[in-house]
N, C-alpha and C positions, 0 to 999 in steps of 0.2 A: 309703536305709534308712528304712523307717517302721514303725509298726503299727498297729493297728487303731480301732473305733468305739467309745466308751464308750455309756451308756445315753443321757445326758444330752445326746450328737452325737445321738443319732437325733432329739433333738427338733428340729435344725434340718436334719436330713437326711434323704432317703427311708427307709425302716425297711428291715432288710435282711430278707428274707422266705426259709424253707426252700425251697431247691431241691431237684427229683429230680432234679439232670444231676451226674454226675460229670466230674470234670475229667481229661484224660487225661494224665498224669503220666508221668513216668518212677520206675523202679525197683519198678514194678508193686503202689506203694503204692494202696490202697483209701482210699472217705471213707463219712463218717459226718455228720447234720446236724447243724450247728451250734447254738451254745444259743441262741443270739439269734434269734427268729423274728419280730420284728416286735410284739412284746406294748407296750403304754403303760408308758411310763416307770414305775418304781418305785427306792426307793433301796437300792440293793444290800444284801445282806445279809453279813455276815460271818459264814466259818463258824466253828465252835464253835471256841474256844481263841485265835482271831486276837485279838491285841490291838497295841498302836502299834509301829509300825516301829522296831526298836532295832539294827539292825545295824549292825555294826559298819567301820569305814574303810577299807578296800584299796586297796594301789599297784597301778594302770596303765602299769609299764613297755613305751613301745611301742622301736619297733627302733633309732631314730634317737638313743634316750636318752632321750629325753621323760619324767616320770616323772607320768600322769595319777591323779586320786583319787576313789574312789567311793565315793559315800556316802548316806545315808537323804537325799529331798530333803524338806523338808516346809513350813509356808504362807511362813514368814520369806523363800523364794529366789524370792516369785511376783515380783519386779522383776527379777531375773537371769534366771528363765527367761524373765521377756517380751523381758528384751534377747537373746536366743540365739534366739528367735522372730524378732527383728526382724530378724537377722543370717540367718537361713535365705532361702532360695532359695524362689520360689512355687511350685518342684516339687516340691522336700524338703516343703514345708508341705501341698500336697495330696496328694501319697501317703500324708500320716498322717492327713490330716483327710479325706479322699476332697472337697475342694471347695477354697473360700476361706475364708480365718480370717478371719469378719467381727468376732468379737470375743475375741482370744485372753486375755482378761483373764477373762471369765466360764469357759471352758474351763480357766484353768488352776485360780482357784479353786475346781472340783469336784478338779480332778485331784491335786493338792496338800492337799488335804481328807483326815487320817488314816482317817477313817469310811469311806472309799468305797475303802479298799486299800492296799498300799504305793506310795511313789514315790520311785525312785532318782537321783541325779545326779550328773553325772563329769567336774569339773573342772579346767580346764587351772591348769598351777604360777604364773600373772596370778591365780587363781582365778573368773575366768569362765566359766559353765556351759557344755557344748560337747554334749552331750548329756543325752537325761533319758530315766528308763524308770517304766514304771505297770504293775500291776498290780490290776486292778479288780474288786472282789468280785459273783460273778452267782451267787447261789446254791448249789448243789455244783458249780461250776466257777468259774473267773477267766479272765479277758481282759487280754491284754498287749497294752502300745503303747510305742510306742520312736520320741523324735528324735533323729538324730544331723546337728548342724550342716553343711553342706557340706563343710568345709574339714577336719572332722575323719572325715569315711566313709571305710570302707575302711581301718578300722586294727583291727577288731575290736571297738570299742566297743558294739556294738548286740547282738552275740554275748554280751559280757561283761554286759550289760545284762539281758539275755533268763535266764542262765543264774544270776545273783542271784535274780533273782523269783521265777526256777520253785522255785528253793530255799527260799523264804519261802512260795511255794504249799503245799509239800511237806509245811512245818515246820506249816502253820495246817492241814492234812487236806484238802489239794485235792489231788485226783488225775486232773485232766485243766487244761489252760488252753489256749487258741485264741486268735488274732489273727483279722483281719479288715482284709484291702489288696485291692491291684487284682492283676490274673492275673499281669502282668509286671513287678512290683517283686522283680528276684530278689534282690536284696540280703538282703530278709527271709524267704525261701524258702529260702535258704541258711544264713541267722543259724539259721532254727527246725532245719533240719537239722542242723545244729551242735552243737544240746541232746541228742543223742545217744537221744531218744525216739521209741517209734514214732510216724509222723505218719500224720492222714484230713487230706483236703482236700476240699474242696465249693467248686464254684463256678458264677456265675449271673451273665450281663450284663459280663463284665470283673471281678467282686469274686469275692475268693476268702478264703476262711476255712482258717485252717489249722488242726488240732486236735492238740496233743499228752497221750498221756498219761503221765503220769508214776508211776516205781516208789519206789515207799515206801523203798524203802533204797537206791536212787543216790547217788552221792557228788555234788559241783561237783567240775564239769570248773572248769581252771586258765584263767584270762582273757589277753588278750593280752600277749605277751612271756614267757610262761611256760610 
């Protein structure tokens, strides 16, 4: 389970550039290009009305009983999220970073940064971070990324992740958000499919961008165990 590139990745990473090649999908969805084209860094803009993440804490009952919790992450958890960094797998890690995390410390202090969007996290009842979700402001759209530790995939958590944000998208007056992974990470292909919104997808080289847009009056879908 991963997501996508923030602005401040591209600067250690090839810049992802608009493609004219659509990706040939199933369910005979169409794409559209993504907002990211390759432009120099700038610092995201927040749209009108966004101010700090205040949401509020929800149980993560998954099937076994486990009862996980989610909640705003923000700079105070940058030593939890680097130990749930250090606890991931280098393929968990380059599915979300598209490389090697040469310095997960400067990544997360953008990422954990209130200014540059919301960030979620979903700790286990040790309270150990086991997942983390971002939402990153790019002008009238946002960009989601999601990790979800190894040992916790495949329980919903990136699903549940994806589908807070887009909610916080909705609430700040964003009406589209897109990720940004490689062609065969279905994991998150499936999570986005999940948000119940129409999806475009674009892809080029193995990277594929997925685009949802989102309706003003959706409800949140219910998170895992519910």
């Amino acid at each position: 389970m991963t997501a996508s590139r923030t602005r401040l990745e591209r600067l250690w990473h090839r810049p992802f550039h608009r493609s004219k090649h659509r990706c040939a999908l199933p369910e005979g969805q169409t794409a559209r290009p993504p907002a990211h084209t390759g432009v120099p860094h700038r610092r995201p803009r927040p749209p009108h009305g966004a101010g700090p993440a205040e949401e509020a804490v929800s149980r993560l009952p998954l099937p076994d009983g486990t009862e996980l919790l989610l909640r705003p992450a923000v700079p105070a958890d940058r030593a939890a999220a680097r130990a749930m960094h250090d606890r991931c797998s280098p393929t968990a890690l380059r599915l979300r970073y598209h490389g090697p995390v040469r310095d997960a410390d400067r990544y997360l202090d953008h990422l954990l940064d209130p200014r540059h969007g919301r960030s979620l996290a979903v700790t286990a009842p040790d309270g150990r971070i086991v997942a983390l979700g971002h939402l990153m402001w790019d002008e009238d759209e946002a960009e989601l990324a999601v990790l979800v530790e190894d040992a916790w995939q495949r329980l919903g958590l990136g699903l549940a992740l994806l589908r807070r944000l887009t909610t916080a998208a909705r609430a700040a007056g964003v009406d589209a958000v897109y990720a940004v992974t490689q062609a065969g990470n279905a994991g998150l292909i499936a999570a986005m499919r999940g948000l119940g919104a129409p999806l475009d997808f674009r892809c080029e080289d193995g990277t594929l961008v997925i685009t949802a847009t989102l309706a003003a009056d959706a409800a949140p879908a219910p998170g895992p165990g519910r």
